[in-house]
C-alpha positions as CSV (number, residue, x, y, z in Angstrom):
1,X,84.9,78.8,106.0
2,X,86.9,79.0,109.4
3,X,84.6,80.6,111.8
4,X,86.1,82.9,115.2
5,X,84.3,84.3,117.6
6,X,81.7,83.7,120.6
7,X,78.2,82.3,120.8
8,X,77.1,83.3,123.8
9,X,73.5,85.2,124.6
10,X,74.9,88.6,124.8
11,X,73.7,91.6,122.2
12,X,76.2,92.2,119.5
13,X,78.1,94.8,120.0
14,X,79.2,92.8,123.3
15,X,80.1,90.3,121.9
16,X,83.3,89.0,120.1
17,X,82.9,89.8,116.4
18,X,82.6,86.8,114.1
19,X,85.3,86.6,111.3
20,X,84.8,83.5,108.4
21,X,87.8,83.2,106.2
22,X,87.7,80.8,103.1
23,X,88.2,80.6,99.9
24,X,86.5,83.1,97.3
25,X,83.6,81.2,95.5
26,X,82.2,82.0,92.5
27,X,78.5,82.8,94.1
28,X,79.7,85.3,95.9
29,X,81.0,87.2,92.4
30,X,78.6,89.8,92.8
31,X,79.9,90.7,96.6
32,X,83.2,90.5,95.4
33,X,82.8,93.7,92.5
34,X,80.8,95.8,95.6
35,X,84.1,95.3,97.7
36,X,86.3,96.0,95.5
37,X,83.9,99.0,94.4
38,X,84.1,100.8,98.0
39,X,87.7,99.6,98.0
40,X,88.9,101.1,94.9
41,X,90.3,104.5,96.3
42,X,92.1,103.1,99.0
43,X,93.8,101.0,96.2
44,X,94.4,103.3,94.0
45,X,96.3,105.5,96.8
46,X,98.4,102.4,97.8
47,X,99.5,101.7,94.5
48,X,100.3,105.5,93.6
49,X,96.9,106.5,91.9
50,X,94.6,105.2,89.4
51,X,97.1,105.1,86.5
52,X,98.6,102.5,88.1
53,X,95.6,100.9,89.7
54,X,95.0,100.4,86.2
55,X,97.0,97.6,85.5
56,X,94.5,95.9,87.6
57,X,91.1,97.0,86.1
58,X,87.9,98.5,86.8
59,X,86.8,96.7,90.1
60,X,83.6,94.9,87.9
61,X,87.1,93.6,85.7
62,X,89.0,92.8,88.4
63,X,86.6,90.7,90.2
64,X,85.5,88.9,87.0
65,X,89.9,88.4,86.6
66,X,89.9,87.0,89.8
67,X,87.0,85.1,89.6
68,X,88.3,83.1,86.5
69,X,92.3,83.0,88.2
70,X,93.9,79.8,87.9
71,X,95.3,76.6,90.2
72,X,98.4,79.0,90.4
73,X,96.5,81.3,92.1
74,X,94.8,82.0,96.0
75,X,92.0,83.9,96.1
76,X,90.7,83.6,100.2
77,X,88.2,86.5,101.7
78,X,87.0,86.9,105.1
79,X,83.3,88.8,106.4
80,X,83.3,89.9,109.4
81,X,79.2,89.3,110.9
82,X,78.2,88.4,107.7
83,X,79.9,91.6,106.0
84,X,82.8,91.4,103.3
85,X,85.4,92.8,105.3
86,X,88.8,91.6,104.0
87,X,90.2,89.9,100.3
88,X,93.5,88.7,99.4
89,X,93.7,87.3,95.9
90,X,97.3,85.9,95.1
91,X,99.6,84.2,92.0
92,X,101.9,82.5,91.5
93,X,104.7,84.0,88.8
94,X,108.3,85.1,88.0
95,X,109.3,88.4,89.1
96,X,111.9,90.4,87.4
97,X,114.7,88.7,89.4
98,X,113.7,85.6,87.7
99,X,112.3,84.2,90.8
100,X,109.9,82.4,90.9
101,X,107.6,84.0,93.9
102,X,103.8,84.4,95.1
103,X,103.0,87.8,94.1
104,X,100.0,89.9,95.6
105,X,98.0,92.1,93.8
106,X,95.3,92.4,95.5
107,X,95.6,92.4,99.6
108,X,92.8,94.4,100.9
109,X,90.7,94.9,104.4
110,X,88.0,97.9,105.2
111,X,89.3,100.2,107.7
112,X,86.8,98.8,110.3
113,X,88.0,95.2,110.1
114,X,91.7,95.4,110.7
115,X,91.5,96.1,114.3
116,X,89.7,92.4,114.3
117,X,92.7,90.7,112.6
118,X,91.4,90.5,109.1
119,X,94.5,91.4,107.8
120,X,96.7,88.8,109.6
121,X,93.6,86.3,109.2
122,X,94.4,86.5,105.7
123,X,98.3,86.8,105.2
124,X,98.4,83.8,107.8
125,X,95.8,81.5,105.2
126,X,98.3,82.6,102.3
127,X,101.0,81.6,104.3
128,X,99.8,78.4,104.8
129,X,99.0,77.4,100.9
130,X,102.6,79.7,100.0
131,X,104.3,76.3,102.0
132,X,102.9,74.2,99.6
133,X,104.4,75.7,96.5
134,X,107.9,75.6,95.1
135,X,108.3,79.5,95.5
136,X,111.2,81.6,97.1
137,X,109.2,84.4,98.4
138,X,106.1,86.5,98.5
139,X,105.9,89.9,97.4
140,X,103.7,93.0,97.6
141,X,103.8,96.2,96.0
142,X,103.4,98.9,98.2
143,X,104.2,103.1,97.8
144,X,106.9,104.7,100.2
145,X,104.5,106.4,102.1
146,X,102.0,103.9,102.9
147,X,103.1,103.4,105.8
148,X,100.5,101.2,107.5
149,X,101.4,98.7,104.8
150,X,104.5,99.3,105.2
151,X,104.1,98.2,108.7
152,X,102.0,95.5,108.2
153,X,104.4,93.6,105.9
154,X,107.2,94.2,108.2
155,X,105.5,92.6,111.2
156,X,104.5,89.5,108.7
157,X,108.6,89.2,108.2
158,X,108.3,90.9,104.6
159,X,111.2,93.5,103.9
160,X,111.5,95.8,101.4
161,X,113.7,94.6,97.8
162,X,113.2,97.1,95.5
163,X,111.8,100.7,94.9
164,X,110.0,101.9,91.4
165,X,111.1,104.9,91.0
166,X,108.9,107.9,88.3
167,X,108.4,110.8,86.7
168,X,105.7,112.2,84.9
169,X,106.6,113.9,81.5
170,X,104.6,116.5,81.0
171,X,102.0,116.0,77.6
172,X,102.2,112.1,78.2
């Protein structure tokens, strides 16, 4: 893993905090569910509720599905002093343009670690195996009113395509 930060003598919380990004490896399976345990909610709001977090899984499911994701997938995390702060799991597909594009699922960071740069830590690492694929984009879903993902795609150079549109029917 790429380590950032200082080593100097001083306590802490005056120093520079220390963020490792790598790859997600199997050992670390059990990490991976607790994240995407405390996570859940914060998905399920970006994504417009747990119906639709659904697609994904029960975070003990989709840790096990990301775990056993192919080549044509990129699965990096990053802990912040020794803490799973930040996952971005990736794959490679055709969207419903018939494109064939790098599609995130899964792009999360705790609340604490994005004013460390988890976030563009992460979407810079994905960038960087994106270059070596034959893709013509990458893509994120993301609600209307999240706005700070909103943001945060827009200042990586992602702009919005397409918007899902639904109702509920009642009784269904």
């Amino acid at each position: 893993m790429a380590k950032r930060g200082r080593k100097a003598g001083k306590a802490l919380s005056e120093r520079e905090p220390v963020l490792e990004l790598g790859p997600f490896v199997q050992e670390k399976l059990d990490e991976l569910e607790e994240f995407l345990a405390e996570i859940s909610g914060e998905l399920a709001l970006r994504r417009g509720g747990t119906q639709l977090l659904g697609e994904l899984g029960h975070p003990v499911e989709l840790a096990r599905k990301i775990a056993l994701s192919g080549e044509d997938s990129f699965t990096y995390t990053v802990t912040l002093n020794n803490v799973l702060s930040g996952l971005i799991w990736a794959k490679i597909m055709m969207n419903e343009f018939g494109d064939r594009v790098c599609y995130v699922p899964v792009f999360a960071v705790l609340k604490d670690a994005r004013r460390h740069g988890v976030g563009r830590e992460l979407f810079s690492a994905l960038e960087d195996w994106v270059a070596t694929k034959d893709v013509s984009a990458i893509e994120f879903t993301t609600l209307p009113g999240d706005r700070h993902t909103k943001n945060f795609c827009e200042s990586n150079g992602l702009i919005a395509r397409s918007l899902k549109m639904h109702k509920a029917i009642r009784g269904r």
